[in-house]
VEXKOL-514481 format. One line per 2 residues: number of its first residue (from 1); their letters; for each residue x, y, z of C-alpha. Coordinates in nm, 3 decimals, decimal comma, always signed. Example, Ala and Ser with C-alpha at 12.3 -4.5 7.8 and 13.67 -1.06 7.14 Angstrom:
<nodes>
1 = as = +1,230:-0,450:+0,780; +1,367:-0,106:+0,714
</nodes>
This chain:
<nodes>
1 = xx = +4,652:-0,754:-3,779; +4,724:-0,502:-3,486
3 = xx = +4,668:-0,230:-3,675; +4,296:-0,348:-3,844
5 = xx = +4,230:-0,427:-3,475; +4,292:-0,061:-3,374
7 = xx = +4,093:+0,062:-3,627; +3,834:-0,163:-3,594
9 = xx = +3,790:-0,048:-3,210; +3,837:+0,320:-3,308
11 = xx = +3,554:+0,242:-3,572; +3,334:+0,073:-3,258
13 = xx = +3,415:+0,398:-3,090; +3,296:+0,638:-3,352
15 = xx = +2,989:+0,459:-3,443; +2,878:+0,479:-3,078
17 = xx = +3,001:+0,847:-2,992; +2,729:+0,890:-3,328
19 = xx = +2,498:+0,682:-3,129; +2,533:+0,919:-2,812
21 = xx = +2,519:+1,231:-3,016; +2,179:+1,162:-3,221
23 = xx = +1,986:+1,016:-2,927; +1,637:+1,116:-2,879
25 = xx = +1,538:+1,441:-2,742; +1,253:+1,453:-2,496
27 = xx = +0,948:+1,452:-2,670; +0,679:+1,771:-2,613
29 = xx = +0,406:+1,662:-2,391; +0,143:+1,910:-2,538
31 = xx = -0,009:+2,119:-2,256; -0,417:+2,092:-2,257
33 = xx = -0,659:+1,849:-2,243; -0,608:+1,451:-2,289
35 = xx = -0,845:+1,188:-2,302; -0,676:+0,848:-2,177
37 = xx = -0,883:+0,465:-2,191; -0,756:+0,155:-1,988
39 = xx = -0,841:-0,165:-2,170; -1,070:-0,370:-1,985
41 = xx = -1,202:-0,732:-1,971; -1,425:-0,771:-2,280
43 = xx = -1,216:-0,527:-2,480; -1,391:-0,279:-2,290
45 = xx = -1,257:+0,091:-2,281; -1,205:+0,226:-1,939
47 = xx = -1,224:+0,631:-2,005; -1,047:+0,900:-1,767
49 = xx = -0,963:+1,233:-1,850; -0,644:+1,491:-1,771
51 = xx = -0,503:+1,827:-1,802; -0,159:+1,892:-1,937
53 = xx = -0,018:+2,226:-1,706; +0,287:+2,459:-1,843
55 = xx = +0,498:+2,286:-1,621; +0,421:+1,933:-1,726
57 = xx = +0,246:+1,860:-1,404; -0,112:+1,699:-1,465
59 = xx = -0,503:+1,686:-1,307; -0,683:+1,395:-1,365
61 = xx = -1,053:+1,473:-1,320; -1,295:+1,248:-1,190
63 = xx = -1,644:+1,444:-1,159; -1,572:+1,706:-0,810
65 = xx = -1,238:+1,546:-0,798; -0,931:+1,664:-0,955
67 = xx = -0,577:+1,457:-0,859; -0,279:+1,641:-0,892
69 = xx = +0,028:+1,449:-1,035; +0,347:+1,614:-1,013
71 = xx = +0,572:+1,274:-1,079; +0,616:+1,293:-1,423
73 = xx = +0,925:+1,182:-1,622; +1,022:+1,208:-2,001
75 = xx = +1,288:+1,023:-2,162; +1,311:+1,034:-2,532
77 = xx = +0,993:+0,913:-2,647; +0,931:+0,736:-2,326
79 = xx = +0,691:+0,888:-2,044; +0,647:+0,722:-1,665
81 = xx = +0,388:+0,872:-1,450; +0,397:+0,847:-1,051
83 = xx = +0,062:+0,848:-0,901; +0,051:+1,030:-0,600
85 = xx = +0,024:+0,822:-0,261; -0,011:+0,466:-0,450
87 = xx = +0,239:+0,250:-0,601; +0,053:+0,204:-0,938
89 = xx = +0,230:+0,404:-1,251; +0,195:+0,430:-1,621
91 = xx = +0,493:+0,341:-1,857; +0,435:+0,443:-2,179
93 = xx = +0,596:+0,577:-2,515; +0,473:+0,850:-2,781
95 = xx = +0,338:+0,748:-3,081; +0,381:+1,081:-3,223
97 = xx = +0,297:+1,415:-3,048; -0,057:+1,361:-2,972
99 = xx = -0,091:+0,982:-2,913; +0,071:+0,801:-2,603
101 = xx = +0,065:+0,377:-2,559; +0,142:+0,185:-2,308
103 = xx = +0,028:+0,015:-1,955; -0,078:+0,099:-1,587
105 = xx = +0,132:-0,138:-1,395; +0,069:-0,238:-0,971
107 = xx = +0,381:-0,412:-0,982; +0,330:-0,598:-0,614
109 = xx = -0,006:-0,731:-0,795; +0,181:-0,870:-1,078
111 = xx = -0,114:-0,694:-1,283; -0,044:-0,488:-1,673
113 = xx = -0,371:-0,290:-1,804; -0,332:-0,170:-2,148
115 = xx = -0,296:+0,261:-2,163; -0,364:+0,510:-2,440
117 = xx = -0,411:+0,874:-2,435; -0,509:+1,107:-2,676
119 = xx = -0,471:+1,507:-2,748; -0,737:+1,709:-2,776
121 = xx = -1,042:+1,513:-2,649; -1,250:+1,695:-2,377
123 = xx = -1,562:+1,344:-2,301; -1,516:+1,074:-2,126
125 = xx = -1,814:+0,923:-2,326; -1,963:+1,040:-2,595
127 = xx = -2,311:+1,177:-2,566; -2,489:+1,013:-2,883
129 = xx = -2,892:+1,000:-2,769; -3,112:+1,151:-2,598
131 = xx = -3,299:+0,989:-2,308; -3,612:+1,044:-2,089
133 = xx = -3,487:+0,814:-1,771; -3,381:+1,052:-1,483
135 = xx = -3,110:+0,831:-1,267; -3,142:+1,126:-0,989
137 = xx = -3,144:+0,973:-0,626; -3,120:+0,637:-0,435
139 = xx = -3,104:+0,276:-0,591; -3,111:-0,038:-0,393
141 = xx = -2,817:-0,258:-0,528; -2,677:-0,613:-0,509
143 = xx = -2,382:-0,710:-0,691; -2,314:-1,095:-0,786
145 = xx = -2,653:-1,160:-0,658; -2,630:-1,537:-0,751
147 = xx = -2,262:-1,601:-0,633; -2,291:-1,673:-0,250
149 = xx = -1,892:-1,665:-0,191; -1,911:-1,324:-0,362
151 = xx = -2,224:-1,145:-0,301; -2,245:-0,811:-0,125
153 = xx = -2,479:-0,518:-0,094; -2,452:-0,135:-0,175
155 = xx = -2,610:+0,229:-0,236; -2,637:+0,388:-0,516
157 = xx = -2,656:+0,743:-0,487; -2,595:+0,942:-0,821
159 = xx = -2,714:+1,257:-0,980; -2,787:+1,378:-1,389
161 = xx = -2,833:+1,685:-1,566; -2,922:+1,569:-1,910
163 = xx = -2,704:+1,271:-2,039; -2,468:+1,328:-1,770
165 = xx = -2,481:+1,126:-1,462; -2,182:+1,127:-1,141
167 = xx = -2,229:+0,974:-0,821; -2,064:+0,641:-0,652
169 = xx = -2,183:+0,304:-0,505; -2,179:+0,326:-0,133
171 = xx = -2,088:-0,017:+0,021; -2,086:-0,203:+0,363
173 = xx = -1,665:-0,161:+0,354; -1,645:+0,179:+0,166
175 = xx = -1,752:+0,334:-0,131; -1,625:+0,331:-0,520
177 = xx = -1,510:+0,699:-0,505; -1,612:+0,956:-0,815
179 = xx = -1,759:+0,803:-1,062; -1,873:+1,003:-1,365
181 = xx = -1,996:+0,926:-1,755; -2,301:+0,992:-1,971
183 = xx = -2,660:+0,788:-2,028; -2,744:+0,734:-2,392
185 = xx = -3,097:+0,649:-2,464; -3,113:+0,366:-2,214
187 = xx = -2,693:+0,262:-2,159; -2,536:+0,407:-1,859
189 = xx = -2,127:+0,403:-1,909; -2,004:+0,527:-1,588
191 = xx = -1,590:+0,550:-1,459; -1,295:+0,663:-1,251
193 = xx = -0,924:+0,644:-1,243; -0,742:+0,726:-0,942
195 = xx = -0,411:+0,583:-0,973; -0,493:+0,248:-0,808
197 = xx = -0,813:+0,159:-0,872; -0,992:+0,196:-1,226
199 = xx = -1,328:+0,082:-1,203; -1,584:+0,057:-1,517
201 = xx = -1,958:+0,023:-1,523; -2,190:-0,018:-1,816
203 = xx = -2,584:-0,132:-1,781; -2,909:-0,089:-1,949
205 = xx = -3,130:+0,154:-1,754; -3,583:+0,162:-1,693
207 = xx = -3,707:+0,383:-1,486; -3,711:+0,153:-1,171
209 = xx = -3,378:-0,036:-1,271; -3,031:-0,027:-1,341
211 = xx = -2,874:-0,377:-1,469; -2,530:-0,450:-1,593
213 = xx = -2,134:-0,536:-1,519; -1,874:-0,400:-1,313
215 = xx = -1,537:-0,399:-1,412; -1,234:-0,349:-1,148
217 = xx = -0,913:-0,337:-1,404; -0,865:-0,628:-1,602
219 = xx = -0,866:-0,863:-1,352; -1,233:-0,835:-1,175
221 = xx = -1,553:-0,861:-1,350; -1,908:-0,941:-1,204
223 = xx = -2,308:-0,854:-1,265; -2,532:-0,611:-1,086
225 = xx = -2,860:-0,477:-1,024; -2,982:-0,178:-0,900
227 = xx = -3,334:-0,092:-0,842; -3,492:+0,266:-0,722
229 = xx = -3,550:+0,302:-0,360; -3,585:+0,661:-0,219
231 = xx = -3,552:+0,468:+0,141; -3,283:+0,238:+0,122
233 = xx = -3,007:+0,209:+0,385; -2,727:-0,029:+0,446
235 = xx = -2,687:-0,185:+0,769; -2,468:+0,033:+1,056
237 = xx = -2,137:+0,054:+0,997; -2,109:+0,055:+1,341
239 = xx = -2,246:-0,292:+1,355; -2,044:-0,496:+1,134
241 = xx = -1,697:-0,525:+1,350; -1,693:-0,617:+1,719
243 = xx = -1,447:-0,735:+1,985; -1,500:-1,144:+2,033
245 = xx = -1,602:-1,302:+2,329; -1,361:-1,361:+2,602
247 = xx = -1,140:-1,051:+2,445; -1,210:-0,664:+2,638
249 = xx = -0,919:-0,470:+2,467; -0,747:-0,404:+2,151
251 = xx = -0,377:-0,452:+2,137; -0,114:-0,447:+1,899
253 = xx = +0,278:-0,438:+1,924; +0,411:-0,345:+1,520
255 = xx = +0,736:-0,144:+1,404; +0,734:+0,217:+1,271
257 = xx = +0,906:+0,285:+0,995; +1,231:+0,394:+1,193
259 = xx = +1,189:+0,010:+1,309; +1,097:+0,077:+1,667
261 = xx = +0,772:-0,172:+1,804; +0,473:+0,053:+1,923
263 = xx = +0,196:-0,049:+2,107; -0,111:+0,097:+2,314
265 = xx = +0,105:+0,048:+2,642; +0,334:+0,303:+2,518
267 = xx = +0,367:+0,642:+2,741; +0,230:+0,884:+2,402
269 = xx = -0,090:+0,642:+2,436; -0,155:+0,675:+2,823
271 = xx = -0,488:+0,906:+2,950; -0,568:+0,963:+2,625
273 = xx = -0,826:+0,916:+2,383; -0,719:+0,664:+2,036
275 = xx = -0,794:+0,658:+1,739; -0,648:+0,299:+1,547
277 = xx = -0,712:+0,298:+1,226; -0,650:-0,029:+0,993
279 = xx = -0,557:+0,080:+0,622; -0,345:+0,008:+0,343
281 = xx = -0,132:+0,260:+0,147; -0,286:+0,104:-0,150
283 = xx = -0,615:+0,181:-0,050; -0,799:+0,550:-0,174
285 = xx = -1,084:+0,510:+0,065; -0,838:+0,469:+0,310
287 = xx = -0,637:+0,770:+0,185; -0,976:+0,956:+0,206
289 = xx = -0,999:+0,901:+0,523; -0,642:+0,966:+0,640
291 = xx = -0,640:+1,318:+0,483; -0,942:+1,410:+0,722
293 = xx = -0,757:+1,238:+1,070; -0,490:+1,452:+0,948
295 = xx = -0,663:+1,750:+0,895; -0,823:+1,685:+1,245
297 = xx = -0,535:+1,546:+1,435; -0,356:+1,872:+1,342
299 = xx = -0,615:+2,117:+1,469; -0,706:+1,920:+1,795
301 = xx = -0,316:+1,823:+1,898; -0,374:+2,022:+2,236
303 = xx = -0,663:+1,791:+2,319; -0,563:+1,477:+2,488
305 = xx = -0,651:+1,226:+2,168; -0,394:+1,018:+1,950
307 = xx = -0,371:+0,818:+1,640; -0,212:+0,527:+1,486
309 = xx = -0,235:+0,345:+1,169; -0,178:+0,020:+1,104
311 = xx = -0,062:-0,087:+0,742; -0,199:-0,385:+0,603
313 = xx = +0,013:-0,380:+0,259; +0,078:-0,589:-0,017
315 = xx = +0,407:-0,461:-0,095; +0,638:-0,800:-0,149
317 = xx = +0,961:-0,721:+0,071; +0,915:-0,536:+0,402
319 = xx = +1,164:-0,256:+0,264; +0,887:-0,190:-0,014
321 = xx = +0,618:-0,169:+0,252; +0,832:+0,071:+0,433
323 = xx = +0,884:+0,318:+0,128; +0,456:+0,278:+0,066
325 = xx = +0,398:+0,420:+0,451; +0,706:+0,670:+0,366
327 = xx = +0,527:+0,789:+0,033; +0,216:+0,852:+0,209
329 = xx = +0,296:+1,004:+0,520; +0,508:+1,263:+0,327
331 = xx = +0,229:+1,319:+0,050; -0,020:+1,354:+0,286
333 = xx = +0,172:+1,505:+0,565; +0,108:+1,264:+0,824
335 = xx = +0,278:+1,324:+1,187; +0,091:+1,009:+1,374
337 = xx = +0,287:+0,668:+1,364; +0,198:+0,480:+1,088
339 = xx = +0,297:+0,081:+1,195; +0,366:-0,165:+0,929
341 = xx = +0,106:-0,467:+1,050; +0,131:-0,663:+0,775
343 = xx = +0,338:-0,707:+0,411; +0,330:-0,957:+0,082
345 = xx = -0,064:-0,988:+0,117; -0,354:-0,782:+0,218
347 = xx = -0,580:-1,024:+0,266; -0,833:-0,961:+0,507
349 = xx = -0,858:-1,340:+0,705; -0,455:-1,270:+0,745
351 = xx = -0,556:-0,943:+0,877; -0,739:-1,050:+1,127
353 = xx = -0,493:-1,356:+1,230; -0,249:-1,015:+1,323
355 = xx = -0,546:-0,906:+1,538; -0,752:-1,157:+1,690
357 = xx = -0,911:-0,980:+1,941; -1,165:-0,880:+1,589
359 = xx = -1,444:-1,091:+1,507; -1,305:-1,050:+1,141
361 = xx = -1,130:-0,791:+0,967; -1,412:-0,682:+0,700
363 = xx = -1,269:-0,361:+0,525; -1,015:-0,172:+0,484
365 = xx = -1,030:+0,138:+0,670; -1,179:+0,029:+0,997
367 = xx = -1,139:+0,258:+1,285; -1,163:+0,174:+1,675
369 = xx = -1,239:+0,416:+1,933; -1,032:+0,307:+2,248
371 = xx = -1,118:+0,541:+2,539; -0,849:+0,741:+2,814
373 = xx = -0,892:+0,382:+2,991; -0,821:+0,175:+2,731
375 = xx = -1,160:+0,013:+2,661; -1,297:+0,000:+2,276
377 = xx = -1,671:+0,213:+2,258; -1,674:+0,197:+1,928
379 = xx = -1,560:+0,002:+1,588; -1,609:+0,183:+1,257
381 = xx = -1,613:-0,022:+0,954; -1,533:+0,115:+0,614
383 = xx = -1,557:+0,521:+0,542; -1,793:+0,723:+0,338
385 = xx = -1,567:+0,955:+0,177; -1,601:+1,265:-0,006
387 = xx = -1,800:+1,121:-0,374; -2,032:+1,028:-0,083
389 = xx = -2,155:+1,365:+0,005; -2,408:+1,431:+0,303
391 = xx = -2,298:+1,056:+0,404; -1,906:+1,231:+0,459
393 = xx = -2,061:+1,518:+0,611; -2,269:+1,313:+0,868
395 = xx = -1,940:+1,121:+0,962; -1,743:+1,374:+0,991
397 = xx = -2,032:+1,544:+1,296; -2,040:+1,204:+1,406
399 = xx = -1,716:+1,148:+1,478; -1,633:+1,510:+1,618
401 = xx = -1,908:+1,489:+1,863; -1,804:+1,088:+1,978
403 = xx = -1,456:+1,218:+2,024; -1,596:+1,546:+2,263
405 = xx = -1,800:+1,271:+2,473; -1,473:+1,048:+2,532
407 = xx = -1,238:+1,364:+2,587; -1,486:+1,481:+2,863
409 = x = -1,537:+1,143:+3,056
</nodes>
């Protein structure tokens, strides 16, 4: 009995030294061009497009925009791609050499979208008709116009040369970043993926209208309507966010990521000019406007003006929350604090509960412009980033020429 029991264990060992010895080698990820679709509410196909480089790095392409993605790992047949800055990923496994499944996961949302990528394909959408409507300039837009709780306003500012159309929805909070896609005949498909948010519209166009769905992931789906007005502007963004009555200052008192509290009563702060800006890691509007304080803050740091960011994230443990504002200041080479406000939710009325000095805490980013003697001139809400265009331009004068005025007072 000893002795089949010796050779019985020998045998275990054999058969899994074979095991070790044929496993899987990693499989080629062919350099090029890759089409990849998310899998939407409705069954609807979310399209994005990327470039395979020598070194297995990718670009993922989103009209102007181009996202480099140098977190990429192979194991056997199994792929996992980082996004840059945001927590999201894609866990996946190759079919064969030019087909990849899987799913974009946002783990701290609990939330799986179905993933599949294929070689070879340069369109996002197919161009399959001709069509005489000319979506070129401004459009008046409401989204869930008959849901009270959810309604909200926006801009739409896009631009076509023949089928193809880019441009973005400009919003009271912020805008929806590069979107790009085709109009066939009279159906616009238009999309971007970013690494956290994938967002998917499809309407039926006229010449004075633009009617349809918008799809945010698989989670968020809801109408809109969007009708041609050269002269359309949203309210101020200026206007929106305001100190309440009875409060004169902004204050906060929230831990860095070496776990020390900061607040605007620190020395750094004192005679100067400051910039506080409420984001989320999570957030690419907010990562929009973080790479141009950065950009900024580093070629002004003589001038007597600071920042400070304060994370609003949804991260579920505070040491996850920590590693987002680590991954992000490292990325994007920020040297200003970056204070973890808030974790587990970022929900805007909890926001606000963390700083109740605001009226309400309507969008994330919001900046405030404290001057050297501490009093707020200004509240920014939202930012019109780059997909914007003149908008980003005008805010970036704008806030160049406010921050002059309070360095001189």
């Amino acid at each position: 009995m000893k002795t089949q029991t010796i050779i019985g264990a020998l045998l275990t060992v054999f058969l899994v030294s074979c095991k070790k010895e044929i496993k899987k080698q990693p499989v080629d990820f062919l350099e090029g061009p890759w089409r990849a679709s998310l899998t939407v509410q409705d069954n609807e196909k979310l399209p994005f497009l990327f470039e395979v480089m020598e070194d297995e790095t990718l670009k993922i392409f989103n009209a102007e925009e181009v996202i480099d993605v140098d977190e990429v790992r192979i194991n056997g047949d199994s792929i996992k791609i980082n996004f840059p800055v945001f927590e999201g990923y894609i866990a996946a496994k190759f079919v064969d050499s030019v087909t990849i499944s899987g799913n974009f996961i946002k783990e701290s949302l609990d939330r799986i979208v179905p993933f599949e990528a294929k070689y070879g394909a340069q369109d996002r959408f197919a161009i399959t008709n001709k069509t005489t409507y000319d979506l070129t300039g401004n459009w008046e837009t409401v989204f869930s116009e008959n849901n009270e709780e959810d309604r909200y306003i926006a801009k739409g500012i896009f631009k076509q040369n023949g089928n193809v159309v880019s441009g973005t929805f400009r919003t009271t909070t912020g805008d929806y970043r590069y979107l790009e896609g085709v109009l066939n005949n009279d159906e616009l498909q238009l999309s971007t993926f970013d690494g956290a948010h994938a967002f998917l519209f499809t309407a039926k166009v006229t010449d004075s209208t633009i009617q349809g769905n918008f799809y945010s992931g698989n989670h968020w789906k809801e109408p809109f309507i969007a009708k041609r007005n050269e002269n359309y502007e949203l309210p101020s963004e200026e206007s929106l966010t305001f100190l309440k009555e009875g409060y004169d200052k902004f204050a906060f008192n929230f831990s860095d990521t070496n776990g020390n509290k900061v607040s605007l009563e620190d020395e750094r702060f004192k005679n100067k000019v400051v910039i506080a800006q409420i984001m989320g890691t999570w957030c690419p509007n907010c990562m929009d406007e973080t790479k141009y304080y950065v950009e900024y803050y580093n070629q002004n740091k003589d001038k007597d003006v600071a920042f400070v960011a304060l994370a609003f994230e949804y991260a579920k443990t505070e040491e996850k929350a920590f590693k987002a504002i680590d991954r992000l200041t490292q990325k994007l080479n920020v040297t200003y604090p970056v204070l973890l406000a808030q974790y587990g939710t970022s929900d805007k009325k909890k926001a606000q509960e963390k700083l109740p000095m605001l009226n309400h805490v309507l969008s994330y980013p919001t900046t405030i412009f404290i001057d050297k003697k501490g009093q707020v001139r200004k509240i920014h809400t939202g930012f019109n980033g780059p997909a914007t265009g003149q908008k980003y331009l005008d805010f970036k004068r704008d806030f160049e020429s406010f921050i002059d005025q309070l360095l001189k007072e």
